[in-house]
N, CA, C and O atoms as CSV, one atom per row, in Angstrom:
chain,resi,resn,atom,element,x,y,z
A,1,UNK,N,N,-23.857,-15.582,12.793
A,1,UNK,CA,C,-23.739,-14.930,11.515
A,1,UNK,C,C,-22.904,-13.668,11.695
A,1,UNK,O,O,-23.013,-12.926,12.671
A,2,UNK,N,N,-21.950,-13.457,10.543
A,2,UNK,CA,C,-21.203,-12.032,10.808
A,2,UNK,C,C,-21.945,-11.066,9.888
A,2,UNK,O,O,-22.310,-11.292,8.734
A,3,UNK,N,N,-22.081,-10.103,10.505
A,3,UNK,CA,C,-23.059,-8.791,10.111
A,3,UNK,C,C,-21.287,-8.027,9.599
A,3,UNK,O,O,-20.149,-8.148,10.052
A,4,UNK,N,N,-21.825,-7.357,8.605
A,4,UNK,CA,C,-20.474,-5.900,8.371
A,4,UNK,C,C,-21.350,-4.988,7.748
A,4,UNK,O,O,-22.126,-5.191,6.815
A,5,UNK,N,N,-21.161,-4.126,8.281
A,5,UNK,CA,C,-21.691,-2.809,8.009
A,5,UNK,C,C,-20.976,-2.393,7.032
A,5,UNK,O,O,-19.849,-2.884,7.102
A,6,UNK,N,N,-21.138,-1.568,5.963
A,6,UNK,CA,C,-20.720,-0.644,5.093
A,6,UNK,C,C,-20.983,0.379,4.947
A,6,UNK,O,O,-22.211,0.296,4.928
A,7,UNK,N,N,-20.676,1.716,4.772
A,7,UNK,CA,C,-21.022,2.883,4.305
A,7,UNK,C,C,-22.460,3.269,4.991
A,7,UNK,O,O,-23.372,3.783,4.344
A,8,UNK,N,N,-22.557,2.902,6.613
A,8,UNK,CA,C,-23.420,2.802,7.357
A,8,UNK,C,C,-23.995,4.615,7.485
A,8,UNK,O,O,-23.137,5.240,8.109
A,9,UNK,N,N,-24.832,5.261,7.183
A,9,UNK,CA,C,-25.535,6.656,7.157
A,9,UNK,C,C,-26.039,6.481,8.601
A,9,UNK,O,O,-26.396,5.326,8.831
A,10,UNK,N,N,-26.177,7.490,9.811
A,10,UNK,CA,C,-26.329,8.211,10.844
A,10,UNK,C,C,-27.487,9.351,10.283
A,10,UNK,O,O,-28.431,9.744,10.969
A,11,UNK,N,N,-27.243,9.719,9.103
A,11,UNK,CA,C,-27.750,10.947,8.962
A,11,UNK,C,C,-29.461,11.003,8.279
A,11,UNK,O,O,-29.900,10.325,7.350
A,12,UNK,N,N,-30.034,11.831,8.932
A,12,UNK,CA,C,-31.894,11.807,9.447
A,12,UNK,C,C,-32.070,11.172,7.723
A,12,UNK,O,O,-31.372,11.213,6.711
A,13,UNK,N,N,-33.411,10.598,8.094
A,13,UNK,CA,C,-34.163,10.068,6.198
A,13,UNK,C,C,-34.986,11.384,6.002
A,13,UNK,O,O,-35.548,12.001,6.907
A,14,UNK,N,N,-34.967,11.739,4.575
A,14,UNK,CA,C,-36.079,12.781,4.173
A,14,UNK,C,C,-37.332,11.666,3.783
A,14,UNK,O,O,-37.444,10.459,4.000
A,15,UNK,N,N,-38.116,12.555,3.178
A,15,UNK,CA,C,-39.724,12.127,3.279
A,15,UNK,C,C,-39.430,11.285,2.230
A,15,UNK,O,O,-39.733,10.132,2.539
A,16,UNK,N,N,-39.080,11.348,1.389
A,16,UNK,CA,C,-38.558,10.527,-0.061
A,16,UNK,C,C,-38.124,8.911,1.061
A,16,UNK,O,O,-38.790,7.876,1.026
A,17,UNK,N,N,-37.106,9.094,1.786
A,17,UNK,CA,C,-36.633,7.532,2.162
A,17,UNK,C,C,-37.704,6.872,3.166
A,17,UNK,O,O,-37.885,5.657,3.237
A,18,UNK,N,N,-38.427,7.883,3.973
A,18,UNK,CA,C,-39.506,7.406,4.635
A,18,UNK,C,C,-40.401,6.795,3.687
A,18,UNK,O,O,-40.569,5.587,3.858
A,19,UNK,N,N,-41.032,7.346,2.706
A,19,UNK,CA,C,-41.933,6.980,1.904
A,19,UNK,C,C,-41.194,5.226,1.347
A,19,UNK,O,O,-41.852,4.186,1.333
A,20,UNK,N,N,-39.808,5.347,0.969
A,20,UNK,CA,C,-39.527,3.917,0.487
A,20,UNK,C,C,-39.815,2.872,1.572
A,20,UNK,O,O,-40.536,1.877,1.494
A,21,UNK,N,N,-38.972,3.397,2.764
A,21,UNK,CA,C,-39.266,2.044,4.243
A,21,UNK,C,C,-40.373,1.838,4.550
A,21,UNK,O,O,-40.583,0.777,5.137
A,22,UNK,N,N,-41.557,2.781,4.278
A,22,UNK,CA,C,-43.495,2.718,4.371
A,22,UNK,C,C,-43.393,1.334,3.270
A,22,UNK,O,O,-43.139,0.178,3.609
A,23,UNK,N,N,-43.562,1.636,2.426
A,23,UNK,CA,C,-43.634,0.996,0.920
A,23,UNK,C,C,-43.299,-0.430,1.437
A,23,UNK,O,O,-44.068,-1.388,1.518
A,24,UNK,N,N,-42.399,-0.384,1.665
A,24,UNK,CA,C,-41.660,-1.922,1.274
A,24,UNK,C,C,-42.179,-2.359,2.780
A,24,UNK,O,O,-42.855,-3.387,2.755
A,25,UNK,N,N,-42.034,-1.907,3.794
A,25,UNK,CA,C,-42.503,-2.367,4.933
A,25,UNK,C,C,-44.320,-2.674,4.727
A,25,UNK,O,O,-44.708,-3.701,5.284
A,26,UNK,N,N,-45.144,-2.040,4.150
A,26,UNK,CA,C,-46.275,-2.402,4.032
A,26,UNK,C,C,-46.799,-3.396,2.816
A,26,UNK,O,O,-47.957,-3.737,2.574
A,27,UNK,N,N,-45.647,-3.731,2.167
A,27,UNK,CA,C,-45.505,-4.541,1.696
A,27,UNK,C,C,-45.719,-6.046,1.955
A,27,UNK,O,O,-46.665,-6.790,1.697
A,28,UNK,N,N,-44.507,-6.251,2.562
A,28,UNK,CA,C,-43.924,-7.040,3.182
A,28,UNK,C,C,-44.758,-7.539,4.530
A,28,UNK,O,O,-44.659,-8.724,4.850
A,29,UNK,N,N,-45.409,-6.825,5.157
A,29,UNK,CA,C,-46.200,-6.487,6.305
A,29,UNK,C,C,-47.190,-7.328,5.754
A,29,UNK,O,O,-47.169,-8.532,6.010
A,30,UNK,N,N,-48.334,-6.675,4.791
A,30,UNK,CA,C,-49.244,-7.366,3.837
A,30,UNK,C,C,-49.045,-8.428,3.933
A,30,UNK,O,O,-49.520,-9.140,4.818
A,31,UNK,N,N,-48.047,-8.914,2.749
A,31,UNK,CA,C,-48.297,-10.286,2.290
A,31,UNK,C,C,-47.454,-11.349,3.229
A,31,UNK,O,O,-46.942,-12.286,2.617
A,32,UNK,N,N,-47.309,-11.306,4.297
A,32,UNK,CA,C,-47.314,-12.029,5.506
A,32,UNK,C,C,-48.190,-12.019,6.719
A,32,UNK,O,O,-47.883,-12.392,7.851
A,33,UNK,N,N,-49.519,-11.451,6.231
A,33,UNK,CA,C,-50.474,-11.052,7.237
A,33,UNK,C,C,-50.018,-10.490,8.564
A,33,UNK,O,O,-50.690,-10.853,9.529
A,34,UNK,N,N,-49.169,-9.805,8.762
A,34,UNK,CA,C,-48.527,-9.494,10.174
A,34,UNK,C,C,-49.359,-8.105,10.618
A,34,UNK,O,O,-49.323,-7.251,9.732
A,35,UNK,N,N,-49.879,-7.834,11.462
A,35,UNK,CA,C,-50.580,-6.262,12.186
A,35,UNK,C,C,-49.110,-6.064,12.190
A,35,UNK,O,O,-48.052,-6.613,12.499
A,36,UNK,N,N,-49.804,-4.576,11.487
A,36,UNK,CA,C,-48.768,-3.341,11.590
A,36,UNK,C,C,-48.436,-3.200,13.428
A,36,UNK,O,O,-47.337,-3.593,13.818
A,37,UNK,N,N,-49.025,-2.867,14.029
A,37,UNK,CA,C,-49.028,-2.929,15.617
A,37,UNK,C,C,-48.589,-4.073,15.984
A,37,UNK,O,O,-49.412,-4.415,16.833
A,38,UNK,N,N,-47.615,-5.114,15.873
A,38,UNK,CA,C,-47.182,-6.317,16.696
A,38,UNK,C,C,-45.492,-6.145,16.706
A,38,UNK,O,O,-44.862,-5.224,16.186
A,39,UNK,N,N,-45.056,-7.073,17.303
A,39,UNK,CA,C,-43.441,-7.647,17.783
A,39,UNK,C,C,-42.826,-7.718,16.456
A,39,UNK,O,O,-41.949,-7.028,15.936
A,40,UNK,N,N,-43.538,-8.781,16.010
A,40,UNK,CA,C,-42.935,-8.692,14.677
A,40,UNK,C,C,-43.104,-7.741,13.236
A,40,UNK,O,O,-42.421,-7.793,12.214
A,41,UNK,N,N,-44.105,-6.988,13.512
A,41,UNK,CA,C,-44.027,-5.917,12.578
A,41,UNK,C,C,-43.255,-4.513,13.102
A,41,UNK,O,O,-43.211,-3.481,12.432
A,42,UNK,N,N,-42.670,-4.679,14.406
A,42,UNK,CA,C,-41.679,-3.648,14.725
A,42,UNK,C,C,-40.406,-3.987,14.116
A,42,UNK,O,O,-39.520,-3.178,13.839
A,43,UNK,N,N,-40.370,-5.700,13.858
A,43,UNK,CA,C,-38.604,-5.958,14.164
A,43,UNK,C,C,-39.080,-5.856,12.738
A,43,UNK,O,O,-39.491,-4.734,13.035
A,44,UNK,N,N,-39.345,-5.949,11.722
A,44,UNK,CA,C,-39.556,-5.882,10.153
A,44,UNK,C,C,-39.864,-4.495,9.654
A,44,UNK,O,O,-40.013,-4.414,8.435
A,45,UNK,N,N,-39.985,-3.437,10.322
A,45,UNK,CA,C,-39.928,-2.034,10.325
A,45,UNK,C,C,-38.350,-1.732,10.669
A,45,UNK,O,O,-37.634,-1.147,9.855
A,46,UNK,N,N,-37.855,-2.197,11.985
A,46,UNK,CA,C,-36.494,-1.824,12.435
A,46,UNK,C,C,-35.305,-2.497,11.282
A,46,UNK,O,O,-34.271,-1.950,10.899
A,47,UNK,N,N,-35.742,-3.597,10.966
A,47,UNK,CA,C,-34.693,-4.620,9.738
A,47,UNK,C,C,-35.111,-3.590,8.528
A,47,UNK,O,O,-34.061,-3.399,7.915
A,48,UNK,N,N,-36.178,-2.829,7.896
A,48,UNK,CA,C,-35.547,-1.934,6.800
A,48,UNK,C,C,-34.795,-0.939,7.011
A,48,UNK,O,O,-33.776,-0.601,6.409
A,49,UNK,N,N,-35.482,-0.317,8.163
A,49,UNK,CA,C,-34.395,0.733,8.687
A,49,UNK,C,C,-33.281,0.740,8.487
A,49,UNK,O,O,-32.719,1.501,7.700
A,50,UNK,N,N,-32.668,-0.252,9.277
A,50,UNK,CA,C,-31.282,-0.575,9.032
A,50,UNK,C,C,-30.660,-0.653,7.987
A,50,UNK,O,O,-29.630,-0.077,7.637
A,51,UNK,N,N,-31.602,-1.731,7.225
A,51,UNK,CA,C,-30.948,-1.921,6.081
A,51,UNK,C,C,-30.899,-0.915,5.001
A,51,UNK,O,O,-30.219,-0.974,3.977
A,52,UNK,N,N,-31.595,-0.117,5.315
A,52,UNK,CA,C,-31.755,1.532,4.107
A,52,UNK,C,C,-30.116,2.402,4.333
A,52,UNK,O,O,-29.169,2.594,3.570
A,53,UNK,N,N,-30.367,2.740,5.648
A,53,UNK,CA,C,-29.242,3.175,6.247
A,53,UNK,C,C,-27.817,2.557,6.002
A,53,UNK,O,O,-26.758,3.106,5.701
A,54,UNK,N,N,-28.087,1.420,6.197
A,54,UNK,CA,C,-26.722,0.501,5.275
A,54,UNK,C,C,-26.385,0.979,3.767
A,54,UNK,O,O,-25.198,1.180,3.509
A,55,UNK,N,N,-27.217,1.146,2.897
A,55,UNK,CA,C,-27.352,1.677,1.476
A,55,UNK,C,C,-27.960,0.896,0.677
A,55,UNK,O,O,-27.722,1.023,-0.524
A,56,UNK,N,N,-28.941,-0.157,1.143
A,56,UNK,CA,C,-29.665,-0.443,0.771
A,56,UNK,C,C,-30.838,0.265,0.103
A,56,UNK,O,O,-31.599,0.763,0.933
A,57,UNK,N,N,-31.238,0.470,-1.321
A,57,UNK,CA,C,-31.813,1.812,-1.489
A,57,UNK,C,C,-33.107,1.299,-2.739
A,57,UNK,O,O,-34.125,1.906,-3.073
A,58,UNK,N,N,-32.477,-0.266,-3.298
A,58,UNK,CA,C,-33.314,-0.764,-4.235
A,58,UNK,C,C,-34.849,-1.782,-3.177
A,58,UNK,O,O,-34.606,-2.494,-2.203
A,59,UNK,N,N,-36.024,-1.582,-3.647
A,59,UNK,CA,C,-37.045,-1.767,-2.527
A,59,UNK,C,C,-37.140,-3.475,-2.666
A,59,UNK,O,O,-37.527,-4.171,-1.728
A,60,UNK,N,N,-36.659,-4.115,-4.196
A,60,UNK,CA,C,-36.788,-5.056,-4.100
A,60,UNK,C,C,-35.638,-5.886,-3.180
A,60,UNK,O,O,-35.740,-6.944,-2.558
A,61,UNK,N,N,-34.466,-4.933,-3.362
A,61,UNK,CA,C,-33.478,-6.071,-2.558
A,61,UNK,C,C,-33.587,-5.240,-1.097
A,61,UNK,O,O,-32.656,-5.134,-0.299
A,62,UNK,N,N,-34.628,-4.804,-0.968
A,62,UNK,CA,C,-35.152,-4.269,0.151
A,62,UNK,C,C,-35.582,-5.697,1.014
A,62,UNK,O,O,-35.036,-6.279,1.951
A,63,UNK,N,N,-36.608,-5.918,0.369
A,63,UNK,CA,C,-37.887,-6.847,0.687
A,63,UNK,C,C,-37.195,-8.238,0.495
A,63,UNK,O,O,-37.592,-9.169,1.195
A,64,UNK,N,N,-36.412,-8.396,-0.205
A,64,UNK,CA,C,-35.433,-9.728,-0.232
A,64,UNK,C,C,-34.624,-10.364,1.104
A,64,UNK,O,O,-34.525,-11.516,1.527
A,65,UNK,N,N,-34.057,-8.988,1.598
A,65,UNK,CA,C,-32.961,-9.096,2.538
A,65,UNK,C,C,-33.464,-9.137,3.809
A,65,UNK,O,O,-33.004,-9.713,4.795
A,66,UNK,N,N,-34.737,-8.279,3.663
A,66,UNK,CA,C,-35.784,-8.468,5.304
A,66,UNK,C,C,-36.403,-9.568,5.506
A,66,UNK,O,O,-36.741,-9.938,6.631
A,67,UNK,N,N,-36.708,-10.465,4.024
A,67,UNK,CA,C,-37.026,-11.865,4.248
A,67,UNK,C,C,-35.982,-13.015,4.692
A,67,UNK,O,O,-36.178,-13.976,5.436
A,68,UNK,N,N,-34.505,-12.519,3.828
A,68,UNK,CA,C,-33.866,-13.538,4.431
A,68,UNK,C,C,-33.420,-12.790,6.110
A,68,UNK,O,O,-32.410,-13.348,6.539
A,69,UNK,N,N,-33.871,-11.874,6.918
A,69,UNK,CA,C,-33.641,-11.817,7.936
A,69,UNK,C,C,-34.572,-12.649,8.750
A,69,UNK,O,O,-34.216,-13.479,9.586
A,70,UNK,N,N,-35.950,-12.314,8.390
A,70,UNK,CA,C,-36.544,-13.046,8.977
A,70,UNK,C,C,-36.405,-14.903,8.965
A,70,UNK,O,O,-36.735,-15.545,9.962
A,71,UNK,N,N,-36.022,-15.398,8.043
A,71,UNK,CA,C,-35.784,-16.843,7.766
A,71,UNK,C,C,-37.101,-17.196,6.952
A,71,UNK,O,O,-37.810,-18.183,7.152
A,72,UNK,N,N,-37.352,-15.923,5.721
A,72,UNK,CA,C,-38.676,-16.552,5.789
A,72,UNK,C,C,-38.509,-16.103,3.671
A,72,UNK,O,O,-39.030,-15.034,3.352
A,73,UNK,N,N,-38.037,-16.680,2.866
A,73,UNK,CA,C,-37.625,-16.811,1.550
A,73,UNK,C,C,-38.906,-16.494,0.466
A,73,UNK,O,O,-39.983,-16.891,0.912
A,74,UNK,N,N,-38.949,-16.141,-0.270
A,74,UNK,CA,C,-39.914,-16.425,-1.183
A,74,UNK,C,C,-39.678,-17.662,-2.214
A,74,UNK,O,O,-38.575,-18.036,-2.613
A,75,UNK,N,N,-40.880,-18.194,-2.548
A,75,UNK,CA,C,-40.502,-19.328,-3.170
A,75,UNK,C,C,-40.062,-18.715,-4.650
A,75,UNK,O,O,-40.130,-17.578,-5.118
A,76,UNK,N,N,-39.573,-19.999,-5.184
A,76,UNK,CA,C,-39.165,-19.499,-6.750
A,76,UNK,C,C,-40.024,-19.235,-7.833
A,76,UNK,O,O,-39.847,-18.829,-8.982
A,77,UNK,N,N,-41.317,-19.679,-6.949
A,77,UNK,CA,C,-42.467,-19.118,-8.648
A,77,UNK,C,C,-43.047,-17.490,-8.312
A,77,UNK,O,O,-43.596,-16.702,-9.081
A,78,UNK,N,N,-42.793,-17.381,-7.274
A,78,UNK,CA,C,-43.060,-15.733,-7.567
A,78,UNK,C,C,-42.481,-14.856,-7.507
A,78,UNK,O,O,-42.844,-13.734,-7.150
A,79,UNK,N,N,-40.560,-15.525,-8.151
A,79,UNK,CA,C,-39.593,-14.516,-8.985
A,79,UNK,C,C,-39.868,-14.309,-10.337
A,79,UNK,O,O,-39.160,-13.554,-11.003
């Protein structure tokens, strides 16, 4: 897969963007039963990261894009 970065930010999150990557990560965390403390709830913490920093900034196409990272979709009845 080709990854491209855009308008990629370096620069620290305030409490405001922490509070969004909490959010959507405990989200997401939740309703895949995953412990906050495991492998895969690091790499699904590190995949918003990124993706915030990318300019990703809306929580739903937050939680969209960390699913299609993971390979793991939501079905169509609970759009």
């Amino acid at each position: 897969m080709v990854q491209t970065i855009i308008k990629r930010s370096d620069a620290p999150l305030d409490t405001r963007d922490l509070q969004l990557c909490q959010r959507v990560f405990d989200e997401i965390r939740a309703a895949a039963d995953i412990p906050r403390k495991s492998e895969e709830g690091e790499r699904i913490a590190a995949i918003v990261i990124e993706l915030f920093r990318q300019g990703v900034r809306n929580p739903e196409h937050l939680k969209l894009l960390v699913q299609g990272a993971r390979g793991t979709f939501p079905e169509a009845a609970e759009r």
